[in-house]
N, C-alpha and C positions, 0 to 999 in steps of 0.2 A: 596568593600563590607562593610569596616567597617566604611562606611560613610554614609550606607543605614539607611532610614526611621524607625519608629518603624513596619508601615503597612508595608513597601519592605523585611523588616527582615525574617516575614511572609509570604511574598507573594512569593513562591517557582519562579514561571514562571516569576516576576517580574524582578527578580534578575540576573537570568539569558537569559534573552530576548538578541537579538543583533538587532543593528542598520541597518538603510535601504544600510547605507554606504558599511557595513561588508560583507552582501547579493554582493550588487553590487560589492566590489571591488572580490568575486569568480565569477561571472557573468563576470566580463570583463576581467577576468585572462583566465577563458574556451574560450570565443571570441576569443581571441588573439592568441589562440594553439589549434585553429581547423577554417577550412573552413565550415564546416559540420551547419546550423542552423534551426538544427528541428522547427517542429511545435508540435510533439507527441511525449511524454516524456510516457517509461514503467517501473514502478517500480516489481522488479521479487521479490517473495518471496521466500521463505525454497524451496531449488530444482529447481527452477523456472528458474535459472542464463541462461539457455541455449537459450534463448527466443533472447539475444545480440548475438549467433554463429550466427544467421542467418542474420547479418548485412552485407552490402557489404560495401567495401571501408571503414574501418572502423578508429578511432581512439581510442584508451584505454587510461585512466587516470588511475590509481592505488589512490584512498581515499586518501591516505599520502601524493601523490604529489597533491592535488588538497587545494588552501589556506583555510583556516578554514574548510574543510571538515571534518567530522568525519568521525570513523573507522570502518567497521564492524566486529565484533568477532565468527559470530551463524556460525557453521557449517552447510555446503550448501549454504553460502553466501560467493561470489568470492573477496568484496569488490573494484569496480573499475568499475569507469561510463563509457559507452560505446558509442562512436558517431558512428555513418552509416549511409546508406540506405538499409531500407529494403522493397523490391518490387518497387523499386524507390521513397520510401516517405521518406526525410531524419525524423531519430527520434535518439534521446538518449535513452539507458538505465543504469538503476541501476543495479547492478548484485551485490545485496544486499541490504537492507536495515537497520535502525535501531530501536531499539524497548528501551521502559521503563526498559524490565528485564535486558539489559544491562546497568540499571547503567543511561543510558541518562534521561534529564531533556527532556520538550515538546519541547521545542525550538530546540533543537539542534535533537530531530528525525524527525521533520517537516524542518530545514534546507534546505536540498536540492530543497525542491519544491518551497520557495520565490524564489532560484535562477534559477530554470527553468522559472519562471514566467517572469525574469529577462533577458532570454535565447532568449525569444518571445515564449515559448512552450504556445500552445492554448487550447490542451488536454491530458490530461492524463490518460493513463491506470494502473491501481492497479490490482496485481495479487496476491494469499495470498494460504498456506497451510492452512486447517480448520479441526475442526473436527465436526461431521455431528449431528447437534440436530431434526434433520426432522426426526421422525421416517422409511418417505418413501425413504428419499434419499440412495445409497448404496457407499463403500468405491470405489473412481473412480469417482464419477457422479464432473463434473463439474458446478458450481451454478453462474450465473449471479446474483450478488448484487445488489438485487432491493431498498434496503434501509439499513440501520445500527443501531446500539443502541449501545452508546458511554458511555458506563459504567464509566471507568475512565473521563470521563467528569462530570458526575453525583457528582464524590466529588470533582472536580474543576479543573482536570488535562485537562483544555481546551489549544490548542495553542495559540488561539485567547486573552485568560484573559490579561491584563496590557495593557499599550498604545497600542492605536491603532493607528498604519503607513498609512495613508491614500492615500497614494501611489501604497500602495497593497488593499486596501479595504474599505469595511463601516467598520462601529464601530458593527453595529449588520447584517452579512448578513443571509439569510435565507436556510434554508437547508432541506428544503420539498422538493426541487428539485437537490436533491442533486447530485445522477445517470441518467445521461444523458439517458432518454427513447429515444430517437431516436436511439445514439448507442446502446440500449439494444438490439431495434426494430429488427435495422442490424445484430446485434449478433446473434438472433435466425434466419435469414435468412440465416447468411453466414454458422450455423451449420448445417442449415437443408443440403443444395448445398455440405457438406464435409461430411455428412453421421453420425454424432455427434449429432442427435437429441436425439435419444434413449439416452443418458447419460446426457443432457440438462439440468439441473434445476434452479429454482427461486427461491429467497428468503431474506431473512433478517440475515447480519454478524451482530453477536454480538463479540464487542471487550472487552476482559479482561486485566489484565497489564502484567499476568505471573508473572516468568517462571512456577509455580507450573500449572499441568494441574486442572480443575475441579474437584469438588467432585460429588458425586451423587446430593446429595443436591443443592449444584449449578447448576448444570446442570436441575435438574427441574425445577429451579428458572429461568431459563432463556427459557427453553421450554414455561412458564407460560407467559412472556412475550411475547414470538412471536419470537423468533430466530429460524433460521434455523440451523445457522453451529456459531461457535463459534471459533475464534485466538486469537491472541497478537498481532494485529499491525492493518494498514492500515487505519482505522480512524481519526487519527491526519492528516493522508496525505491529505485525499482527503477535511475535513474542510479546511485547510486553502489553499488546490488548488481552493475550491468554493467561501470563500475568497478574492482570487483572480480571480475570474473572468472566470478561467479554466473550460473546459467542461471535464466531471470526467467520467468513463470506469470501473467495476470491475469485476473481477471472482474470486472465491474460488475452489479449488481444496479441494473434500471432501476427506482427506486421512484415517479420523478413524472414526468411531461410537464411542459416547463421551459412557460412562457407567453411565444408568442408573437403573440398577437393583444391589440391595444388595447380590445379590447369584451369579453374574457374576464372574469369573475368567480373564476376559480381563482388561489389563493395560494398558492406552497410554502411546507412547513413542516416541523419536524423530525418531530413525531407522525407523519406520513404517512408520513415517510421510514421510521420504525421499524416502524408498523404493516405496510408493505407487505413488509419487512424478513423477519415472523413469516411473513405468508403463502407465502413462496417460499423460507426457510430450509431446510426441509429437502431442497428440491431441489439447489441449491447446494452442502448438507453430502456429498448423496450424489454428486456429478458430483466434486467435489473429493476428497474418501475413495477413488473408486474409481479418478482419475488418478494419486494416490498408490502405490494398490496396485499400480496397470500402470505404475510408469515403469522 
């Protein structure tokens, strides 16, 4: 680092970028300590982790032992990548993730998905706690991510910014197709056939960087732009899985109504977020298991 450029000095994501080598030698260390070679990679958010119980045959990695891995810290996150099959499709999951408010630079919260790329995973599902800026949505309703609005990208917290590895991608790819409409398509088919329609919705994640929740003020601000539901995470993932080439899957779990009136007495908080997490878990597990099963 103290040999870096006057521009890399600057360039937060520059500096701490890692190499295609770095990527591959965790890719070929998972290889070597599982039979198991997904094609669909889930990443579980806040509560979400139980989505990997449903694996058969499974193998557990624990973050620490996995080489360059990061760690996860967030309560509600089990930290420990998980091989199986589930309904006979082998896939990996994350049972955790990590995010900016812990501390991590881009690079290293996008991490794991060069190396699923690297894995041969083809799709990815993103799963996320949200809190609900739709005025019509209610705490419960599950939202199919039709698109996103990558706020910290907006001041440069992109993954993609510094060299681009042309091994995983172009230099500019394009992200108006960002959410796989076909797997959306199936999403609402496979909820309708599990009786999840009624709690079904659509919309636009907006990503903040946290941990501080919203103010009212932001929260209008983001209303004004078109958000549906609003988190910390999942947008750095799914850029550089499109990036790569990956077909991209998501859901938000609406767990709070964000506050936007000044005479409100409701506070978000994490407890709520987990609590509501349990109660609509297993609907979630099964709309996702059985997208799997039909892709």
């Amino acid at each position: 680092m103290t040999n870096a450029s006057p521009i890399e000095k600057y360039c937060f994501v520059s500096i701490y970028s890692y190499s295609y080598e770095e990527y591959k030698e965790t890719a070929d260390w998972l290889l070597a300590n599982t039979d198991i070679r997904p094609k669909v990679a889930i990443i579980c958010g806040s509560g979400l982790g139980g989505l990997a119980d449903l694996l058969d045959n499974k193998n557990v990695f624990p973050y620490n032992t996995i080489p360059r891995f990061p760690h996860s810290t967030v309560q509600g996150h089990k930290g420990q990548l998980v091989f199986g099959e589930l309904n006979g499709k082998q896939c990996v999951c994350m049972q955790g993730r990590f995010h900016f408010y812990e501390g991590y630079n881009v690079a290293t919260v996008t991490y794991p998905v060069r190396v699923f790329f690297l894995l041969g995973i083809e799709t990815v599902i993103v799963t996320n706690a949200a809190g609900g800026l739709n005025p019509k949505f209610k705490v419960g309703d599950i939202m199919l991510i039709r698109d996103h609005i990558n706020m910290p990208g907006f001041a440069g917290q992109n993954p993609l910014c510094g060299h681009n590895e042309e091994r995983f991608g172009v230099r500019f790819p394009c992200m108006s197709d960002a959410y796989d409409r076909d797997l959306a398509r199936l999403a609402r088919e496979t909820a309708q056939d599990l009786g999840c329609a009624s709690f079904l919705q659509e919309g636009v994640y907006c990503m903040l960087a946290g941990p501080s929740y919203e103010t009212i003020a932001e929260c209008r601000v983001l209303q004004l732009l078109g958000a549906d539901a609003v988190g910390m995470s999942t947008v750095p993932e799914v850029v550089v899985a499109r990036h790569c080439g990956m077909r991209v899957f998501g859901l938000s779990l609406i767990t709070n109504k964000v506050v936007t009136d000044y005479d409100s007495k409701e506070r978000a908080n994490h407890e709520e977020v987990l609590a509501t997490t349990r109660m609509r878990t297993e609907d979630l597990q099964k709309i996702v298991s059985n997208l799997v099963t039909n892709m």
